[in-house]
DOFIKE-776630 format. One record per residue: residue number from 1; chain; residue in three letters; x, y, z of N, C-alpha, C in turn. Coordinates in steps of 0.001 Angstrom, whole numbers, plus 500000, padded with zeros to 6 digits. Atoms other than C-alpha are relative to their C-alpha. Layout:
  zapa  titi  semar    n_xx    n_yy    n_zz   ca_xx   ca_yy   ca_zz    c_xx    c_yy    c_zz
   NUM     A    ala       X       Y       Z       X       Y       Z       X       Y       Z
...
This chain:
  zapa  titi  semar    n_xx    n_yy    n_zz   ca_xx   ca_yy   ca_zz    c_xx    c_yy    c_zz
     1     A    unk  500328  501372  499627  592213  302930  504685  498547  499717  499680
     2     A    unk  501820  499787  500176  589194  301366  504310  499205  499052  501545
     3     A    unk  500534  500162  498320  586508  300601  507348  499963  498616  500453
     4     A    unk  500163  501702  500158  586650  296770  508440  498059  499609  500375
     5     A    unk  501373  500527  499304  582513  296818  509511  499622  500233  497968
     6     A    unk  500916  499778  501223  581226  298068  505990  500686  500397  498770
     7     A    unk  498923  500046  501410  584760  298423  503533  499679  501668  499434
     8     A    unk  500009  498576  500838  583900  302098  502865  501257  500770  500287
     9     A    unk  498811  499776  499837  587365  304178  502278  499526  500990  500781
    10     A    unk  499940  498876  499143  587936  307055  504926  501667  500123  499836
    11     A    unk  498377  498642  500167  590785  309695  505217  499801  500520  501328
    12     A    unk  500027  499014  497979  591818  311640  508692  501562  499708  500010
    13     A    unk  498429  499543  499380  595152  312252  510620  500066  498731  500681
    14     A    unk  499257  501160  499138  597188  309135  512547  499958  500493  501296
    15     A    unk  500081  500045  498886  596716  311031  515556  498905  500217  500588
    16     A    unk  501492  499357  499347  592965  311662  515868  499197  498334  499786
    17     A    unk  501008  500556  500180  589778  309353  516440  499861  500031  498626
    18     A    unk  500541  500009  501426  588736  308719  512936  498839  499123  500097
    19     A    unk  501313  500914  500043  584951  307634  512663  499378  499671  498425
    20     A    unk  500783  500769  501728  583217  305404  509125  499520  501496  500124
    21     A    unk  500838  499529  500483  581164  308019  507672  498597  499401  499993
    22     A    unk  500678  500437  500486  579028  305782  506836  499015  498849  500924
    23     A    unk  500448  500530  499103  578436  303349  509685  500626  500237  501610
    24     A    unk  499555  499215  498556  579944  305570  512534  501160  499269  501224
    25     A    unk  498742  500897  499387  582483  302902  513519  500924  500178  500233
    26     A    unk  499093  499568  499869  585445  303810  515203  501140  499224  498989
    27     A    unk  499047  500095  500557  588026  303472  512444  501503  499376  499940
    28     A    unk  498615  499309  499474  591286  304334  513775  500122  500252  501345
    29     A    unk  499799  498970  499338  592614  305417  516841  501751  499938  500660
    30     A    unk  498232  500116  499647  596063  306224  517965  500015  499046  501065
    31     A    unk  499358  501534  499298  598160  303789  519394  500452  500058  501554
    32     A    unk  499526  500160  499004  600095  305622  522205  499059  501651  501085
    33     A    unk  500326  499277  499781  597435  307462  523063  500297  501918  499717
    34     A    unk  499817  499283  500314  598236  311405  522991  501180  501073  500140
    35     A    unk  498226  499602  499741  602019  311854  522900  500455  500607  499063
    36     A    unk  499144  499210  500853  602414  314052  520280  501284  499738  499160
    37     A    unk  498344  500093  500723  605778  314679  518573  500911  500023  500989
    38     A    unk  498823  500066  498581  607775  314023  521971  500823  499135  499100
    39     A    unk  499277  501622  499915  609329  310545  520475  501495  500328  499489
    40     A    unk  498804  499903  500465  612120  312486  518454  501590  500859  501036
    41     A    unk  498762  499308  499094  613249  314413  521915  501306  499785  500531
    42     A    unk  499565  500968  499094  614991  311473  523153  501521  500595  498753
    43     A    unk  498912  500485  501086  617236  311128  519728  501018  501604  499810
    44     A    unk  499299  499089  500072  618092  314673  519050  500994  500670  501445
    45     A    unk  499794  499384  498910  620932  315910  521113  500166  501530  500187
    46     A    unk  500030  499250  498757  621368  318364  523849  500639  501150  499516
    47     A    unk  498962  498935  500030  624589  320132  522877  500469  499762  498473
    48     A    unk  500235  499916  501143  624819  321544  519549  501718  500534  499758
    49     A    unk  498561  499334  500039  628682  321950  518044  499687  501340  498986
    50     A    unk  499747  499370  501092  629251  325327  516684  501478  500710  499209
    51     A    unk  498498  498924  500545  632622  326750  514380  499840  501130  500275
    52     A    unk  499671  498957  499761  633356  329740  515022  501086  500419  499387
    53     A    unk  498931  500065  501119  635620  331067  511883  500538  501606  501021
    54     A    unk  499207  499338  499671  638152  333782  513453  500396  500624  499044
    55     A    unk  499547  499214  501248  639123  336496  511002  501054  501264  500142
């Protein structure tokens, strides 16, 4: 992205503070605060089917 105070591009992670380089301006910062990779717990389920081939 680039910085909205002084247009210089910056790079960093979607889940960290990210500060300009250049004019020390907070960037970025996550949205839901620091929730990790929880969001996909919900979706994946619980009970997993397995076959079981008999021979």
């Amino acid at each position: 992205g680039s910085c909205p105070a002084c247009k210089r591009r910056f790079m960093g992670y979607k889940n960290q503070i990210i500060q300009c380089t250049n004019c020390r301006a907070v960037v970025w910062q996550p949205r839901d605060g620091f929730s990790g990779g929880r969001q996909n717990s919900t979706s994946s389920p619980d009970i997993i089917d397995i076959e079981i081939e008999e021979k």
